[in-house]
C-alpha positions in Angstrom: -14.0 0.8 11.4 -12.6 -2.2 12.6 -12.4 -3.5 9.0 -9.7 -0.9 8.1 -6.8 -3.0 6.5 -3.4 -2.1 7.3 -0.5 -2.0 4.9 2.9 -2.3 5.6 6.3 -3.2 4.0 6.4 -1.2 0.2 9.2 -2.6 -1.3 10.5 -2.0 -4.7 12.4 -3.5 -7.4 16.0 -2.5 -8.6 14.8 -1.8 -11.8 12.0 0.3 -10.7 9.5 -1.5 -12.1 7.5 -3.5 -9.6 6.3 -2.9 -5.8 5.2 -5.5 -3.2 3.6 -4.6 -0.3 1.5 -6.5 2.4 -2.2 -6.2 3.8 -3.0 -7.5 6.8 -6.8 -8.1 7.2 -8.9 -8.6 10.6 -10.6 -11.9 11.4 -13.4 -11.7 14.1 -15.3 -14.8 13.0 -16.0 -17.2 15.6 -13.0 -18.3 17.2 -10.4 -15.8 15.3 -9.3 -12.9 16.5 -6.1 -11.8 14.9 -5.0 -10.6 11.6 -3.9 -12.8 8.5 -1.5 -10.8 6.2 -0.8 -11.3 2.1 1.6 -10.1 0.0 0.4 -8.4 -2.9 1.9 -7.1 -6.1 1.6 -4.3 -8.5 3.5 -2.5 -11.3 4.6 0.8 -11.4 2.8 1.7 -14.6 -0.5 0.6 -12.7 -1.2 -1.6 -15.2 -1.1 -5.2 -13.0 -2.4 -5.3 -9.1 -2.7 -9.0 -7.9 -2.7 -10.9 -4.9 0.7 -13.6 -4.7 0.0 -15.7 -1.4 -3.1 -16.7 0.0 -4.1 -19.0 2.8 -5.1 -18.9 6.3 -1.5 -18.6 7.3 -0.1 -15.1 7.3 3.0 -14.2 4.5 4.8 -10.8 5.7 8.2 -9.6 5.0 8.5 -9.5 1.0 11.8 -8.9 -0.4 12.8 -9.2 -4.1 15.8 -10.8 -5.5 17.9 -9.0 -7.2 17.3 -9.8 -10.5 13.5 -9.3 -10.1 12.6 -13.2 -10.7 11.7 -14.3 -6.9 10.2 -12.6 -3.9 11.2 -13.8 -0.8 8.9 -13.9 2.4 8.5 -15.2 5.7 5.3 -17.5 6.9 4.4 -19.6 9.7 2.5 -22.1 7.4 4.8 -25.1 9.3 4.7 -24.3 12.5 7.8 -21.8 13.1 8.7 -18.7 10.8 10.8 -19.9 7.6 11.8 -18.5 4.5 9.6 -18.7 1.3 10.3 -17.9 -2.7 7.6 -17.0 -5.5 7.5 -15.9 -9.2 6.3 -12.6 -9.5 3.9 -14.7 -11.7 2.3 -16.3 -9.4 2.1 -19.7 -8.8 2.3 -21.7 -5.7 5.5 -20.8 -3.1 8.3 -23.0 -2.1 10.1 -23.2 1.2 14.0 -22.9 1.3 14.6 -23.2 5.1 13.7 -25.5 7.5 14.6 -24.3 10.7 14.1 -25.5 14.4 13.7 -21.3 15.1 11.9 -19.0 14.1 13.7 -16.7 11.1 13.4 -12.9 11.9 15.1 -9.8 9.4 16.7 -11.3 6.4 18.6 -9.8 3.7 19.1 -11.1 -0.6 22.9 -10.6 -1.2 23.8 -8.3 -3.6 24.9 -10.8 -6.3 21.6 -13.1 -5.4 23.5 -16.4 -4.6 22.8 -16.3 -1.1 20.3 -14.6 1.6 21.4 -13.8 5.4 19.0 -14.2 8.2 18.6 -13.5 11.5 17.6 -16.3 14.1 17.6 -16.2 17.9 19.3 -19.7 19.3 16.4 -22.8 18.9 15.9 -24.6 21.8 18.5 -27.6 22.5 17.3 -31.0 23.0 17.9 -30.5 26.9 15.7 -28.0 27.0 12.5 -30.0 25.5 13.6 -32.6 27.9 13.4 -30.6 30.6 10.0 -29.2 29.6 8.5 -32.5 29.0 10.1 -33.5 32.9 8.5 -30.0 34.3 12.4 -29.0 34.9 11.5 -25.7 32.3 12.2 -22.7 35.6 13.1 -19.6 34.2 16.0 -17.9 34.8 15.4 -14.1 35.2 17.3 -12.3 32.5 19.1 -15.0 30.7 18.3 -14.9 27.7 19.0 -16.5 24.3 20.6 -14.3 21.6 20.1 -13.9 18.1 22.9 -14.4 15.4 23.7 -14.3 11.6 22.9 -17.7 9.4 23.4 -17.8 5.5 21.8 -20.3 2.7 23.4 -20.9 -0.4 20.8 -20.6 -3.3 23.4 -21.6 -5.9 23.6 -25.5 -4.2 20.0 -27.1 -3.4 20.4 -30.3 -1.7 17.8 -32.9 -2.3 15.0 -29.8 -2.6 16.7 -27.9 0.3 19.8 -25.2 0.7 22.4 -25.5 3.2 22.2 -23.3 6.0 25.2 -21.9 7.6 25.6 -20.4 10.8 28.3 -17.4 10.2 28.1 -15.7 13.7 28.3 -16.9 17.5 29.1 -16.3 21.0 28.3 -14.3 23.8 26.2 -11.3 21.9 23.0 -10.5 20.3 22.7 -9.5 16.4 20.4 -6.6 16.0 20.6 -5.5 12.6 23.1 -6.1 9.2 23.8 -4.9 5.4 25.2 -6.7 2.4 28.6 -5.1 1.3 27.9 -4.4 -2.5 30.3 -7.2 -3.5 28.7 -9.4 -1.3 31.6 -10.8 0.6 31.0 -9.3 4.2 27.9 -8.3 6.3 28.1 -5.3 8.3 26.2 -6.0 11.4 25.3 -4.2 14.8 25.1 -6.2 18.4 24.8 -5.8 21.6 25.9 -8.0 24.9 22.2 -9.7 25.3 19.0 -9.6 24.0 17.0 -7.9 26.7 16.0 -4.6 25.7 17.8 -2.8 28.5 21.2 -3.5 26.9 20.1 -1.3 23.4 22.7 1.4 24.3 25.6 -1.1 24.3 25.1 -2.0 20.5 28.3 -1.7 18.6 29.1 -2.6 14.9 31.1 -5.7 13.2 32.0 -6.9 10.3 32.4 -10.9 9.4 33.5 -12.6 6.2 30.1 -13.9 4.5 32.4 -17.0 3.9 35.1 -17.6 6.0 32.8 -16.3 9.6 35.9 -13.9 10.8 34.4 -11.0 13.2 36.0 -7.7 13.5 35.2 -4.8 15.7 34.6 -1.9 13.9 32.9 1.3 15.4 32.4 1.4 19.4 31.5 4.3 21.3 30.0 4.6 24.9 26.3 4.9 23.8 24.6 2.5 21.3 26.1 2.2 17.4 23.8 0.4 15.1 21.8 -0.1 12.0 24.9 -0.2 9.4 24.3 0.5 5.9 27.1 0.3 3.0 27.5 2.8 0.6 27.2 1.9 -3.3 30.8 1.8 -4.1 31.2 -0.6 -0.5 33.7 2.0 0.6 32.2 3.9 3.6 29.4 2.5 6.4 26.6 5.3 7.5 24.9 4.1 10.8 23.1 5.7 13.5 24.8 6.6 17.0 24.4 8.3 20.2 27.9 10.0 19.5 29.5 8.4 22.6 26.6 10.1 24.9 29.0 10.8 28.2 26.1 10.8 30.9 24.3 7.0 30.8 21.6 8.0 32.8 20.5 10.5 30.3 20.4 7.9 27.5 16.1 8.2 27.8 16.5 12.0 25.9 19.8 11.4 24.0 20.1 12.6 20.7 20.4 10.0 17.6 23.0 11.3 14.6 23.9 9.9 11.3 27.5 8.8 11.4 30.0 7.5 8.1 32.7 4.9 9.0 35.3 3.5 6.5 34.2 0.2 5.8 37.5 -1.4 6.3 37.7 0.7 9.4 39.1 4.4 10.9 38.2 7.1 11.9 34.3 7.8 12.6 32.7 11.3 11.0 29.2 12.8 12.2 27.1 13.9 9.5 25.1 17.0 9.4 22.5 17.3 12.3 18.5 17.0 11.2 16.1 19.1 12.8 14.9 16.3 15.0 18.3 14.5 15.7 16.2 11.0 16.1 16.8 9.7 12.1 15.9 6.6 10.5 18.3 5.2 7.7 16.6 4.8 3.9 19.7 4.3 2.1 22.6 5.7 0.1 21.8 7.9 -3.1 23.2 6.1 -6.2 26.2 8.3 -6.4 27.9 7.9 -2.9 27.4 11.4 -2.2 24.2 11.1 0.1 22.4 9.4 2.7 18.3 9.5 2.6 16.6 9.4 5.8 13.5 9.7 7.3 12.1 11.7 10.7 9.4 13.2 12.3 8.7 17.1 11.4 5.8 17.8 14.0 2.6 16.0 13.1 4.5 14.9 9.9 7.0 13.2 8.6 10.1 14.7 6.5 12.6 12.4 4.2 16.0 14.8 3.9 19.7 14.1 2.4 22.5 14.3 4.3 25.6 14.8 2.5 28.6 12.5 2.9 30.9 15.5 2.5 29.3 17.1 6.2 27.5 19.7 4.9 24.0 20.7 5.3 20.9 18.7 5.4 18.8 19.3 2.8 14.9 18.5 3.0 13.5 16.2 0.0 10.5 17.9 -2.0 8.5 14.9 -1.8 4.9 16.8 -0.9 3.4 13.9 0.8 4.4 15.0 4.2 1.9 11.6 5.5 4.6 9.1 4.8 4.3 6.4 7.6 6.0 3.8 6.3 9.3 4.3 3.7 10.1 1.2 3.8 13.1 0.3 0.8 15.3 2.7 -1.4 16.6 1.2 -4.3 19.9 1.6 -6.2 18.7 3.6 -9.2 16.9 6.2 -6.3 13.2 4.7 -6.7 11.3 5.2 -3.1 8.9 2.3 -2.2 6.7 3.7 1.0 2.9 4.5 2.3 0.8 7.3 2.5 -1.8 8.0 4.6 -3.6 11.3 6.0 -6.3 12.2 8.7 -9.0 12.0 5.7 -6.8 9.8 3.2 -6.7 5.6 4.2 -3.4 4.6 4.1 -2.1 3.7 0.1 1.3 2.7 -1.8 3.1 5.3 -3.2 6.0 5.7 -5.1 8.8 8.8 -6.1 12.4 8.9 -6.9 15.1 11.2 -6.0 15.2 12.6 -9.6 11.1 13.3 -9.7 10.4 13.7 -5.8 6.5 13.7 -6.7 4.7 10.9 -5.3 2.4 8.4 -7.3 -0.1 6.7 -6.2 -0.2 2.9 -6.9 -2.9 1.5 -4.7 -6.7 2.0 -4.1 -7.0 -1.0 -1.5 -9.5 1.3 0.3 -11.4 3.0 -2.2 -14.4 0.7 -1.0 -13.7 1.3 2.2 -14.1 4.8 2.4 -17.2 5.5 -0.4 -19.9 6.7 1.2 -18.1 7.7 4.6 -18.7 11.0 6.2 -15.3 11.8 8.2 -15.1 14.3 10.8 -12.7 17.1 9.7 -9.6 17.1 11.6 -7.7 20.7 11.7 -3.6 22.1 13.0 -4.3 23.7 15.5 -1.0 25.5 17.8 -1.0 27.6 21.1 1.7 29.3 23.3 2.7 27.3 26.2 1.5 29.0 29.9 5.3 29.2 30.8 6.3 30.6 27.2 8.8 28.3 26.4 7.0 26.5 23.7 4.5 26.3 20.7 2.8 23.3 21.2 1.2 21.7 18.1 -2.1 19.1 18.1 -4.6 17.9 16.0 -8.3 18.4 16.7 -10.9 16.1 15.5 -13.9 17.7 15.2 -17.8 16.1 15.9 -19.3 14.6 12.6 -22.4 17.2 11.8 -20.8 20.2 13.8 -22.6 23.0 14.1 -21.0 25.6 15.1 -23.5 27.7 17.7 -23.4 24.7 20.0 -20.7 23.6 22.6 -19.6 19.9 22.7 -18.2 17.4 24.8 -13.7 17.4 24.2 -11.7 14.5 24.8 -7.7 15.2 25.3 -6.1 12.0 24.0 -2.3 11.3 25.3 0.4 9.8 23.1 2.9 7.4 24.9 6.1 7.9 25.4 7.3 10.4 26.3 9.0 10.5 23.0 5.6 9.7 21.1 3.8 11.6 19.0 0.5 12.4 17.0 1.1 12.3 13.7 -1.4 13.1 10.4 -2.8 9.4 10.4 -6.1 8.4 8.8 -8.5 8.9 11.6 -10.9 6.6 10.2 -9.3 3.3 11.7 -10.0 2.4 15.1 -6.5 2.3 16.3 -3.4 4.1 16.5 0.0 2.3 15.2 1.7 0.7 18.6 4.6 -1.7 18.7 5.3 -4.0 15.5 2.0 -5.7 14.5 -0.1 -4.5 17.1 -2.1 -1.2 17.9 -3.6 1.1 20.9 -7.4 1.8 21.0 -8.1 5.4 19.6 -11.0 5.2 17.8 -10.9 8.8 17.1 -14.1 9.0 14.4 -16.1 6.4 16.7 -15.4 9.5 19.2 -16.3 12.1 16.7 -19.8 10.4 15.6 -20.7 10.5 19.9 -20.2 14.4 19.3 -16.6 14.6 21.1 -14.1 17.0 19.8 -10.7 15.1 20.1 -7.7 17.0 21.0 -4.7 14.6 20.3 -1.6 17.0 21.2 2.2 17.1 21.2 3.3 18.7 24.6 6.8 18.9 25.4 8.7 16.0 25.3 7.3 14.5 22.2 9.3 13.4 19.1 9.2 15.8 16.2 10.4 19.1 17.6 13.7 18.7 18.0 16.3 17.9 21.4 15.4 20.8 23.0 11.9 20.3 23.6 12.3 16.1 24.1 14.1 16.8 26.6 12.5 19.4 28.5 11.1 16.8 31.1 13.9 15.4 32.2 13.2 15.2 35.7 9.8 16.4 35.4 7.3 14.1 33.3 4.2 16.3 34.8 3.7 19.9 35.2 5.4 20.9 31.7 2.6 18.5 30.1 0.2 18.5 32.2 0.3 22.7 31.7 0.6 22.4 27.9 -2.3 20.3 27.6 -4.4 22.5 30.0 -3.7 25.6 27.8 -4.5 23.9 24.3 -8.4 22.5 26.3 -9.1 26.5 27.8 -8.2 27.7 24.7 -10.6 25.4 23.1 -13.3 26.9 25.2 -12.5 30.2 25.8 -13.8 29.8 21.5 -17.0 28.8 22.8 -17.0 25.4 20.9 -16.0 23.0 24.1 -18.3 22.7 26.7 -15.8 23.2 30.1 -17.9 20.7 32.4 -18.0 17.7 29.9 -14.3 17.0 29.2 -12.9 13.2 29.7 -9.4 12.1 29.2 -7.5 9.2 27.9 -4.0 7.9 27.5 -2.0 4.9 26.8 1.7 4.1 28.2 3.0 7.2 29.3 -0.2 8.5 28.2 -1.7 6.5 30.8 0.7 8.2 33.2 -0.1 11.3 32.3 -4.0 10.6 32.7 -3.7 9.6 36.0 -1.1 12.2 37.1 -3.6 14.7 35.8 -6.5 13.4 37.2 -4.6 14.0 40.8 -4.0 17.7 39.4 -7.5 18.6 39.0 -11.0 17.7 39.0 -12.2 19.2 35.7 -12.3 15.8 34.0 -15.6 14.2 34.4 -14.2 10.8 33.3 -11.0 8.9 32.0 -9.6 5.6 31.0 -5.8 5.1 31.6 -4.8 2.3 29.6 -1.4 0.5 30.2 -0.5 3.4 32.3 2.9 3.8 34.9 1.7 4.9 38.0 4.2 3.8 40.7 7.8 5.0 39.3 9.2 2.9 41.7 7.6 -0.2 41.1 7.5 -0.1 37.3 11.8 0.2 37.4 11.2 -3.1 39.4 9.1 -4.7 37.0 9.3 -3.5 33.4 11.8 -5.0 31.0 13.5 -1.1 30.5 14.4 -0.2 33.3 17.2 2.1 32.4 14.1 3.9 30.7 12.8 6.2 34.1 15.7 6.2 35.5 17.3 7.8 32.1 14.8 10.5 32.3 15.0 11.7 36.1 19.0 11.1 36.4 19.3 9.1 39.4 17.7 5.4 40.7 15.0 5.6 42.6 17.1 4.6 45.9 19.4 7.6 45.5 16.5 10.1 44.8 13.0 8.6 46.2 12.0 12.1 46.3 11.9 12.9 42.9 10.0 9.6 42.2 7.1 9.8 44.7 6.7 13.6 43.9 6.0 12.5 39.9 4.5 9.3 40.4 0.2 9.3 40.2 -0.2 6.4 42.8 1.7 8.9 45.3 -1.0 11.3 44.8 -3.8 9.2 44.5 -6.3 10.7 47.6 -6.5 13.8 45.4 -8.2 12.0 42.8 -12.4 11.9 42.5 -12.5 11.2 38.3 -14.4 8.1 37.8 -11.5 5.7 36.0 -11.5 2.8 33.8 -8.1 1.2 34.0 -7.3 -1.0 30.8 -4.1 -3.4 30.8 -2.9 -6.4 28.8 -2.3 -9.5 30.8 1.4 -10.0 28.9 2.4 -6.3 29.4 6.2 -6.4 29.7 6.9 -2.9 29.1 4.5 -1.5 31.8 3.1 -4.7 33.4 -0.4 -5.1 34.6 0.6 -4.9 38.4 0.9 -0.9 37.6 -2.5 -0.2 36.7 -3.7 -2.7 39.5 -2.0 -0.7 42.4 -3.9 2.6 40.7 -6.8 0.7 40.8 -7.2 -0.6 44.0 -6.3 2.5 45.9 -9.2 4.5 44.1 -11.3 1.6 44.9 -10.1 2.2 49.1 -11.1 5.7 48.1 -14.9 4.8 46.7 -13.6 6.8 43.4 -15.7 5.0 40.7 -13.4 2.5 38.7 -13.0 -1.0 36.6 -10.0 -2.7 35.8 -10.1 -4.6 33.1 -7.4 -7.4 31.9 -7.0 -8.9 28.3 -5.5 -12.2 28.1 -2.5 -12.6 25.9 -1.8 -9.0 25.2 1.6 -7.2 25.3 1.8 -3.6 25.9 -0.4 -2.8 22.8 -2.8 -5.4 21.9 -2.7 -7.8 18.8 -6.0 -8.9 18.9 -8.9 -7.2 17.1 -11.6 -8.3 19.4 -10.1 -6.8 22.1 -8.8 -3.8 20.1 -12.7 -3.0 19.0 -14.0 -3.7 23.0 -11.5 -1.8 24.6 -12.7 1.2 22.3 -16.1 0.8 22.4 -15.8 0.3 26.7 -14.1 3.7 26.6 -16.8 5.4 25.0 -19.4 3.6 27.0 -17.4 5.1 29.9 -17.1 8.4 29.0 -20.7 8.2 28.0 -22.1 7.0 31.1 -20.6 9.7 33.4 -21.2 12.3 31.0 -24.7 11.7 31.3 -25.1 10.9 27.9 -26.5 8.0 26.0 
């Protein structure tokens, strides 16, 4: 399973006519351990499917011009991440930029003369000096921002195209959008790059040619992610709508929001049923914007009127859209598709025939001859009645249904995660951008586990209310909706209640251990970049705000609340044998939280191992460890199960 390709990135012609796409391969020969990405190619009609760019240097991030004749792309092949063109033909790919830094999100100007590009500040000459002199400290949180540069197509210079820097200063450039002339970008920063400052983003315009900046929507909360209408005349972007309370920014909602683009007076749009949207684009005739959310355990792509009124849900019957990646001007929809017994393929619909079409079999060999385990909707009453909590149940490959079988509860992170319809034939769940958490849920299924991967309170995907119904209490709600969903499981008859094991990753790791000082029912768990001090990871993490958002006060002004909720805290109540799994370059929750867990449950001769993987962030990159970490889980759950 570790074979599973992933693809990313669907992005479609103006014309309609062509998709690219990119599929990003594991290497576990040897010495390699990552995964090399290539941008493929295929026509609408299904009549051409090639590979463009080859190599052992990954391509990612196609974008077509806007006359159809080049794809863009980004690529490391020289070192640091620069800009590429190809023919749709084929042929071999030229570089355009030759930057000291590495080039992040970029954007084709509407008329195609020129393409914008975000890079974070390259390292001066002082600061090489000073590394070569071992004179490189680091300064905590000072950090180096990212602005807006610009290369003119239309005036190659000895095989090369000036570069222009259009923004600078004291702020960090987070996303932009073309104005359909192509005169200004609309762009969204905020103060510094650190992560903690997201909710300070506001939104500016600047000339394209001239560099002028002007202000043009801030609110107190984070305004971002700008996107011109057709006609240039109005900006949609998302916004916390000037959330009052900052220290409940962890369970805001997120609203869809029009501006004038030359400035006025800012109008929310209808609210969505999950208020946490992501922008698609305009519809060709200025009247809508298309956007994507979750809708429980799937994913729902709705209109929002510019006028205010309603939202209105798209027909498009492939509720398993991961990715929607590009909407073009004509209406066309580029995105992937993927369900719990369906490997994840391009599609493509429009607005005016919402049905989905297939355009890839990239896994067709992949999946012949597999036997997957069925996975089933399943939905029970919370214990307090507040709730219907919805999961997904994996059930054992060969089931039979007059025996009783071993369940393990899998936690989503968060606690704004959540378990959606994904093919349950990789070995990993989707994590941060280009890297993935451990689930191998059929590896699970073919050891005889039923897998009960849930959506308590506080996920993503069933609207404010229930997102925020653990503010100030990340436990007992959970911990109680998950309890329910395993007795009903065996008050059925199918679970056996002395062989269940849990697992959890982030906040899912949390959760894991806070449960495992709750009761003793589990017979085994692995907590995998879990929080378990509260205090100590808003000392250490790089979000900070994050806790603190969620239980309304710092820890100094309200240690009680912290201690009660926090697993380390509780730890003497815990006799589940634990494997602890961290990265070593953990940021988000940083390794030092899963070694305090672990060395108090080794004071208290619970069974444990800790185990550390070099170079890995808060979900891991590299395959090798993505495939160990899996299979160590099982081998855990295995052992002190009594199984073999």
């Amino acid at each position: 399973m570790i074979h599973y390709k992933r693809v990313s990135n669907p992005v479609i012609t103006e014309d309609g006519k062509w998709v690219t796409y990119v599929v990003s391969s594991p290497r576990m020969e040897g010495e390699q351990s990552d995964f090399l990405s290539h941008i493929h190619l295929v026509s609408v009609d299904g009549t051409i499917k090639k590979q463009l760019t080859a190599g052992d240097k990954s391509c990612t991030n196609p974008r077509f011009s806007p006359d159809g004749q080049y794809i863009s792309f980004t690529s490391g092949r020289n070192g640091t991440n620069q800009l590429y063109l190809i023919r749709p033909t084929g042929g071999d790919a030229w570089p355009i930029t030759a930057q000291s830094g590495n080039i992040g999100a970029y954007r084709w100007s509407p008329d195609g003369k020129r393409i914008a590009f975000i890079m974070i500040d390259p390292r001066t000459p002082a600061d090489e000096k000073d590394r070569l002199e071992r004179r490189d400290w680091t300064i905590v949180d000072v950090f180096r921002n990212a602005h807006l540069y610009t290369i003119d197509l239309t005036q190659p210079q000895d095989g090369s195209c000036p570069v222009k820097q259009l923004t600078n200063g004291a702020f960090h450039v987070t996303a932009f959008n073309w104005s359909p002339d192509s005169r200004t970008i609309a762009f969204s920063h905020q103060p510094v790059s650190w992560a903690e400052r997201w909710e300070q983003q506001n939104i500016s315009t600047v000339a394209a040619d001239s560099g002028a900046v002007r202000l043009l929507v801030s609110t107190n909360g984070a305004d971002y992610n700008p996107l011109y209408s057709p006609d240039g005349e109005s900006i949609a972007f998302l916004s916390e709508g000037g959330q009052p309370d900052p220290l409940k920014k962890a369970v805001v909602t997120t609203g869809v929001y029009l501006v004038p683009a030359q400035g006025g007076a800012v109008r929310k749009l209808a609210t969505t049923p999950d208020e946490r949207s992501t922008l698609l684009g305009w519809t060709p005739d200025n009247r809508s914007i298309v956007v994507t959310e979750a809708l429980g355990t799937q994913t729902g792509v709705f209109l929002l009127p510019a006028t205010g009124d309603g939202v209105r849900a798209l027909p498009i019957p492939e509720k398993g859209i991961q990715q929607a990646h590009f909407l073009n001007r004509k209406g066309d929809l580029a995105y992937v598709y993927e369900t719990t017994e369906t490997p994840i393929e391009v599609y493509t619909a429009s607005l005016a025939n919402p049905t989905g079409h297939p355009l890839t079999d990239i896994h067709a060999s992949y999946a012949e001859g597999q036997t997957l385990a069925r996975t089933e909707l399943m939905r029970w009453k919370a214990r307090d009645g507040k709730y219907t909590i919805e999961s997904l149940l994996t059930y054992p490959t060969n089931y039979q249904s007059n025996r009783r079988y071993p369940l393990l509860l899998m936690i989503h992170g968060g606690p704004l995660g959540n378990w959606t319809q994904t093919y349950t034939g990789a070995n990993y769940a989707p994590g941060l951008t280009g890297s993935s958490v451990p689930y191998p849920i059929q590896a699970f299924a073919q050891q005889g586990y039923f897998v009960l991967w849930a959506n308590p309170r506080g996920s993503t995907g069933y609207g404010h209310a229930f997102r925020a119904a653990v503010y100030r209490n990340w436990s007992e709600g959970p911990y109680q909706d998950l309890m329910t969903g395993i007795d009903k499981l065996i008050s059925t008859g199918v679970v056996h209640p002395d062989s269940l094991v849990v697992s959890g990753w982030s906040y899912g790791g949390y959760l894991t251990a806070l449960m495992l000082t709750k009761t003793n029912r589990f017979k085994a768990a692995m907590a995998g970049a879990a929080i378990t001090n509260l205090m100590s990871d808003v000392g250490t993490t790089d979000i900070p705000y994050y806790v603190a958002g969620y239980f309304g006060k710092d820890f100094w002004n309200d240690p009680t609340i912290y201690a009660e909720q926090s697993p380390l805290f509780h730890v003497k109540q815990v006799q589940t044998p634990t494997l602890i799994i961290h990265g070593s370059a953990d940021m988000r929750v940083p390794p030092e939280q899963g070694l305090q867990f672990y060395r108090a449950l080794q004071q208290l001769g619970v069974p444990t191992q800790m185990v550390i993987y070099p170079r890995q962030p808060h979900a891991f990159t590299e395959p090798k460890f993505i495939q160990n970490a899996g299979e160590r889980t099982i081998e855990w759950f295995n052992k002190y199960l009594g199984r073999k």
